[in-house]
C-alpha positions in Angstrom: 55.8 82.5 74.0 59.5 82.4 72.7 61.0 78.5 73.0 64.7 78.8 74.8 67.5 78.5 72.8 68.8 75.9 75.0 68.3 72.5 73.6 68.7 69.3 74.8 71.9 68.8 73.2 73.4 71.4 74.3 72.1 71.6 77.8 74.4 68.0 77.9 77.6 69.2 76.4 77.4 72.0 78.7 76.9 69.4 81.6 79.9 67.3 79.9 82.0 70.6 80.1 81.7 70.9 83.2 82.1 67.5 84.8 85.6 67.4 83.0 86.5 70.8 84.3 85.7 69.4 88.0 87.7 65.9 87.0 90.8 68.0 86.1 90.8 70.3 88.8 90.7 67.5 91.2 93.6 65.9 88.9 94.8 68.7 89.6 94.6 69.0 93.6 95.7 65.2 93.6 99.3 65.7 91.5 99.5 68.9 93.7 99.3 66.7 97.4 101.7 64.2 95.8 104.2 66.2 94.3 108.1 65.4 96.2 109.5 67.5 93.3 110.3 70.5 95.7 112.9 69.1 97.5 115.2 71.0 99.5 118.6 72.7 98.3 120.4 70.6 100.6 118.7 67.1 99.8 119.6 68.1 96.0 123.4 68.3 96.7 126.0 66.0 95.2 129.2 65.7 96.9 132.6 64.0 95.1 135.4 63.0 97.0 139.5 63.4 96.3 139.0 59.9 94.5 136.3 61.0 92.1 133.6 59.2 93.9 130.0 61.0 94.1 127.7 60.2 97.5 125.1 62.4 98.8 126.6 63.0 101.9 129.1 65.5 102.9 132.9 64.9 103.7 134.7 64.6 106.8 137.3 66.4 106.3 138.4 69.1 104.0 140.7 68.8 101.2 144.1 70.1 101.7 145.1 70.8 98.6 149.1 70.5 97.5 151.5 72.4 95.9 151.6 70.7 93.1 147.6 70.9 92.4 148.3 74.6 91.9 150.3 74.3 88.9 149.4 73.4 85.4 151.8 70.8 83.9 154.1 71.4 81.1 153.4 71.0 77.9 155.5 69.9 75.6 154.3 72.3 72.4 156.6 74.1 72.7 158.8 72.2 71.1 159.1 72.6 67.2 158.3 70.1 64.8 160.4 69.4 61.5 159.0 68.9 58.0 159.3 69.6 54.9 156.8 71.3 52.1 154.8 68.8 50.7 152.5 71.2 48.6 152.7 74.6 47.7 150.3 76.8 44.9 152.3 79.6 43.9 148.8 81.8 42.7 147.1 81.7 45.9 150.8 81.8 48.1 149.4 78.7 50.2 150.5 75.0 50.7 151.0 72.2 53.0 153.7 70.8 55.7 154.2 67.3 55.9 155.3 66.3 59.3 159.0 63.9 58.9 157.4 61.8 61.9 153.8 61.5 61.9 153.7 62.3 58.4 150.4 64.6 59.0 150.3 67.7 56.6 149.6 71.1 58.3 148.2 74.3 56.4 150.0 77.5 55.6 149.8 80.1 53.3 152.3 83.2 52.9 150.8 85.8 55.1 150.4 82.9 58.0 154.7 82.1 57.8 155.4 85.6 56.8 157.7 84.9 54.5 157.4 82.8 50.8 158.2 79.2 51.1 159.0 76.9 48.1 158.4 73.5 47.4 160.6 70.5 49.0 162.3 72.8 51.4 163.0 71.8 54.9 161.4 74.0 58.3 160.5 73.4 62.0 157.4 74.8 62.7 154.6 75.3 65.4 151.0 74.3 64.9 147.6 75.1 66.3 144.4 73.0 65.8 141.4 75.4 64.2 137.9 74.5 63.3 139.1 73.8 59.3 142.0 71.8 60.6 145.7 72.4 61.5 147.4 75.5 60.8 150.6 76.5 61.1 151.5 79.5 64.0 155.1 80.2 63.7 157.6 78.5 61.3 161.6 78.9 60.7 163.7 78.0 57.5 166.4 75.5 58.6 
């Protein structure tokens, strides 16, 4: 007669197995009964009023929005801004504008102004903000 191939040892850790895969599942089937994460779309809403404030409850009234909401205000870049080159490297055609009132410099090179500045000399210029800094858009000799 063959012995089984079952020993003691292993007839427990089989037993062990087990028990912990019932323990879980009845984890599991407890977390399940007290879940409140699926709550409804409504009870999930967040309302703000004309003032900013959030509440979870949903206004009275509508908004009546104005005529001036509508618009988008005015900015003032539009306006050019005067300077004067502070830097210019005539091998790579590039340079800086230094601002007469903040005093900031602003980047340009000779393909950006389309035309070839020189050192010292007076401009009003435009300026937009890129991820390497400020660079110039449009710029005039004065």
């Amino acid at each position: 007669m063959a012995k089984s191939q079952l020993t003691f040892n292993k007839k427990e850790r089989a037993k062990k197995k087990q028990q912990k895969k019932q323990e879980k599942q009845e984890r599991r089937e407890i977390n399940k009964s007290n879940n409140n994460k699926g709550k409804s779309l409504e009870e999930m809403f967040a309302y703000v009023d004309e003032f900013g404030n959030i509440s979870d409850t949903p206004p009275t009234q509508v908004y009546k929005f104005k005529e001036e909401d509508l618009h988008r205000p005015v900015e003032d870049e539009d306006e050019f801004l005067y300077g004067k080159v502070s830097y210019y490297n005539d091998t790579g055609n590039y340079g800086f504008i230094r601002d007469n009132q903040s005093r900031d410099t602003v980047y340009f090179n000779d393909k950006l102004a389309g035309k070839t500045l020189s050192l010292n000399q007076q401009v009003k210029y435009k300026y937009i903000r890129t991820k390497q800094g400020n660079q110039i858009s449009e710029v005039e000799l004065i």
